[in-house]
C-alpha positions in Angstrom: 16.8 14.2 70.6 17.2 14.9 66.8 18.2 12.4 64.2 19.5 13.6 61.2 20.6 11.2 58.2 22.6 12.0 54.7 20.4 10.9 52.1 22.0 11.2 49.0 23.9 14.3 50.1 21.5 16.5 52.0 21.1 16.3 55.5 17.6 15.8 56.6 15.5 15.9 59.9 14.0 12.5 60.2 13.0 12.6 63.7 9.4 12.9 63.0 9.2 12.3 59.0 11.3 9.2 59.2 11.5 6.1 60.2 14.9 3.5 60.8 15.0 -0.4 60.7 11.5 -1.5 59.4 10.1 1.2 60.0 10.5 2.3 63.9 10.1 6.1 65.0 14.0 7.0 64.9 14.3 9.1 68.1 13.2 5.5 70.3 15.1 3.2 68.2 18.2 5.1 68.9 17.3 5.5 72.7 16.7 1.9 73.1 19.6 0.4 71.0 22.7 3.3 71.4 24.2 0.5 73.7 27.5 -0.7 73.8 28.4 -4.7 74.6 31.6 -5.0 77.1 34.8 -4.1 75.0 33.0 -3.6 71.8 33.9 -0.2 69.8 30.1 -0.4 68.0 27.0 0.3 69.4 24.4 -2.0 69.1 22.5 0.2 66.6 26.1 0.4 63.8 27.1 -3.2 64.6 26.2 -3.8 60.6 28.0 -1.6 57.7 24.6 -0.1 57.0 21.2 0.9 58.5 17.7 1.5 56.9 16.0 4.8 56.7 12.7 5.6 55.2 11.9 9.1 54.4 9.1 10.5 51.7 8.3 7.2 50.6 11.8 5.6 49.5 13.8 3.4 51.5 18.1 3.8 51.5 20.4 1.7 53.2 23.2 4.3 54.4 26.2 3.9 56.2 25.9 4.8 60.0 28.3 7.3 59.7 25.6 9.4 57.8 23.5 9.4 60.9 24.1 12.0 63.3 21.6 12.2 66.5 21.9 15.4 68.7 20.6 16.1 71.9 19.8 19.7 73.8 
């Protein structure tokens, strides 16, 4: 699994340089909270209008539709 985020327009690769909400390796945050309640349209992980990302020492609060995970 890959997780790429838009970061002020570029697409980047945080899978290993990254981290996601305070600072968790991305890759296992996803795994562990891509879950969906009974009826809900959210997952877990986008039930708030934004998520954290830190990459290269700065910190953004992004949209989750600027995260895109992809799996081989």
């Amino acid at each position: 699994m890959r997780v790429y985020a838009c970061l002020l327009g570029e697409w980047v690769d945080i899978t290993e340089n990254g981290t996601v909400a305070d600072c968790q390796d991305p890759a296992i945050y996803f795994e562990e909270h891509l879950r969906y309640q009974e009826n809900s349209r959210y997952a877990e992980c986008f039930k708030y209008d934004y998520i954290h990302v830190q990459y290269k020492g700065k910190d953004y609060r992004i949209n989750p539709a600027f995260i895109q995970i992809v799996t081989e």
